[in-house]
C-alpha positions as CSV (number, residue, x, y, z in Angstrom):
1,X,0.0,0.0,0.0
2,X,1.5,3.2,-1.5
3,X,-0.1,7.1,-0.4
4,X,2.0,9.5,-2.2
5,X,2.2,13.5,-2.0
6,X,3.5,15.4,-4.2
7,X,4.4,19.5,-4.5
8,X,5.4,20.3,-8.3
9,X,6.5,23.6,-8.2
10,X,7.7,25.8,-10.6
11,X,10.8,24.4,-12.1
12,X,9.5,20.8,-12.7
13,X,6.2,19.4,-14.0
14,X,4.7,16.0,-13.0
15,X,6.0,14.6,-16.8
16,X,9.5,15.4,-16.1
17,X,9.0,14.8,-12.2
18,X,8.0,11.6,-12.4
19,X,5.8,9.3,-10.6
20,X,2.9,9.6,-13.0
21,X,1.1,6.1,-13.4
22,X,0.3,6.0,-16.6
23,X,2.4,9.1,-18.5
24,X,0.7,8.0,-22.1
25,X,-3.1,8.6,-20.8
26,X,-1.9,12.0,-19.1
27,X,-0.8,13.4,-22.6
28,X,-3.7,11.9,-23.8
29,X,-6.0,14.3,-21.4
30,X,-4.0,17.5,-22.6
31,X,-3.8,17.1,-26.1
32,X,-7.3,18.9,-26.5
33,X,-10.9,19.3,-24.9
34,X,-12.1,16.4,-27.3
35,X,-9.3,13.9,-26.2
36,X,-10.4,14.8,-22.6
37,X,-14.1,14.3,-23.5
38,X,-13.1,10.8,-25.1
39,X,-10.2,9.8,-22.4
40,X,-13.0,10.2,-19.7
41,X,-16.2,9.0,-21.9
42,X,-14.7,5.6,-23.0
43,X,-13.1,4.3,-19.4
44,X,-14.4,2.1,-16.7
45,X,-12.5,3.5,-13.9
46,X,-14.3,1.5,-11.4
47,X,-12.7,-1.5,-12.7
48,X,-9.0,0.5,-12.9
49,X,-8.8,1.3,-9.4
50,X,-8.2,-1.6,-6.1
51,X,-10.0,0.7,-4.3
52,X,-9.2,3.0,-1.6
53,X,-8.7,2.8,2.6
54,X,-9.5,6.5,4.3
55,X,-6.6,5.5,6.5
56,X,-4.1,5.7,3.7
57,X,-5.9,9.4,2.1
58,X,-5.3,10.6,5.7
59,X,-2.0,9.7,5.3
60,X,-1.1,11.4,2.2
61,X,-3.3,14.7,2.8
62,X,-1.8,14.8,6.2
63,X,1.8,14.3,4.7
64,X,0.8,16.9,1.7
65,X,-0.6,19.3,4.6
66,X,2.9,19.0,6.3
67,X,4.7,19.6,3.5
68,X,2.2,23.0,2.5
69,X,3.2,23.8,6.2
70,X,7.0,23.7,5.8
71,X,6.7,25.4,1.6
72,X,5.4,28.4,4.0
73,X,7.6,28.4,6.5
74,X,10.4,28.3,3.8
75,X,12.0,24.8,4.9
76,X,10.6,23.0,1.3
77,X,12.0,25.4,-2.2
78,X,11.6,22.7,-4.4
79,X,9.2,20.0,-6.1
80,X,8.5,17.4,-3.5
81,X,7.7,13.7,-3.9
82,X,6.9,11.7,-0.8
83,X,6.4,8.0,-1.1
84,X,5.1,6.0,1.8
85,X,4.8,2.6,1.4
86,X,3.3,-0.2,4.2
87,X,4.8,-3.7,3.6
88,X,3.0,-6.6,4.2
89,X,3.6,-6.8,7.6
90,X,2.5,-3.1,8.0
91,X,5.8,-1.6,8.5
92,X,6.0,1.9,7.4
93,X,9.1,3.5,5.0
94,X,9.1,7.0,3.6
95,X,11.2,8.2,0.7
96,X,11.5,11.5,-1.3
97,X,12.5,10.6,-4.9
98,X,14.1,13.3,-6.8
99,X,14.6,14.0,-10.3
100,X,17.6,14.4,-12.1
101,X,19.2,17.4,-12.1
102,X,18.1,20.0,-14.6
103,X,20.4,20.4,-17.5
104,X,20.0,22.5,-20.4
105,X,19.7,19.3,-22.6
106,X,17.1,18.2,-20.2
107,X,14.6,21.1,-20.0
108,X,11.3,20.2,-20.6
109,X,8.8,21.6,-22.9
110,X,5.7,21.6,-20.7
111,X,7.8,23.1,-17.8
112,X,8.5,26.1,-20.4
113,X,5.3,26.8,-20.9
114,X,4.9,27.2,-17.0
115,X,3.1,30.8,-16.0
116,X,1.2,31.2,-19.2
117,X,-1.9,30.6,-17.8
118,X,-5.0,30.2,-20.1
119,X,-2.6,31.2,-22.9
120,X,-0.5,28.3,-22.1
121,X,-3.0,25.7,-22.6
122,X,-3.3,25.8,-26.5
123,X,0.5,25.7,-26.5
124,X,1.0,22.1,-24.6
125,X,-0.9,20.3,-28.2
126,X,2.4,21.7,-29.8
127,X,4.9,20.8,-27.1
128,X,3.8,17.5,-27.1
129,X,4.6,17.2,-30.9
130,X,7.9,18.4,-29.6
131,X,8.7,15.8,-27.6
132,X,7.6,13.1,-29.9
133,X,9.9,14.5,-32.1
């Protein structure tokens, strides 16, 4: 059993952050409206998803809500990823992946059109092209 938080900020999206489950559907979603429409229309999420325990969503809105806490109080700066995971004997470990260093070979395309706002979103259909490419 996996809860997860994660703070993108500036600097690093959840495509070149990481931890996305399923990276191809994501892109999907935010190719255009209509791909959205059909992404959403054609799934059976029900059968997707092993379900949920409010134990574990506590977990990772309390984690999130810490980590909100310390982005305020100036202790996070960065994009955070917190993994907690529960083996099967309920143990609890608690890890903070972090992506590789930024380069300027490895800048990403979504990332740059972070702080457009609405006139961003038309742009991501184009900088997806880019990174097929």
């Amino acid at each position: 059993m996996t809860p997860r938080a994660v703070w993108a900020l500036p600097g690093h999206c959840l495509l070149c952050f990481g931890g996305l489950h399923d990276e191809l559907s994501a892109r999907q979603v935010l190719a255009s409206a209509e791909a959205e429409r059909t992404f959403f229309a054609d799934r059976d999420w029900q059968h997707e998803r092993a379900g949920s325990l409010a134990s574990l969503n506590q977990c990772a809105a309390a984690v999130a809500l810490r980590l909100l806490e310390d982005l305020v109080a100036e202790r996070v700066e960065d994009s955070t990823w917190t993994h907690i995971e529960f083996d099967p004997a309920g143990h609890l470990t608690v890890s903070y992946p972090t992506p590789p260093p930024r380069t300027a070979a490895s800048l990403c395309h979504v990332c740059g059109v972070s702080g457009w706002g609405e006139e961003g979103l038309p742009r991501v259909v184009e900088v997806f092209r880019l990174d097929r490419s």
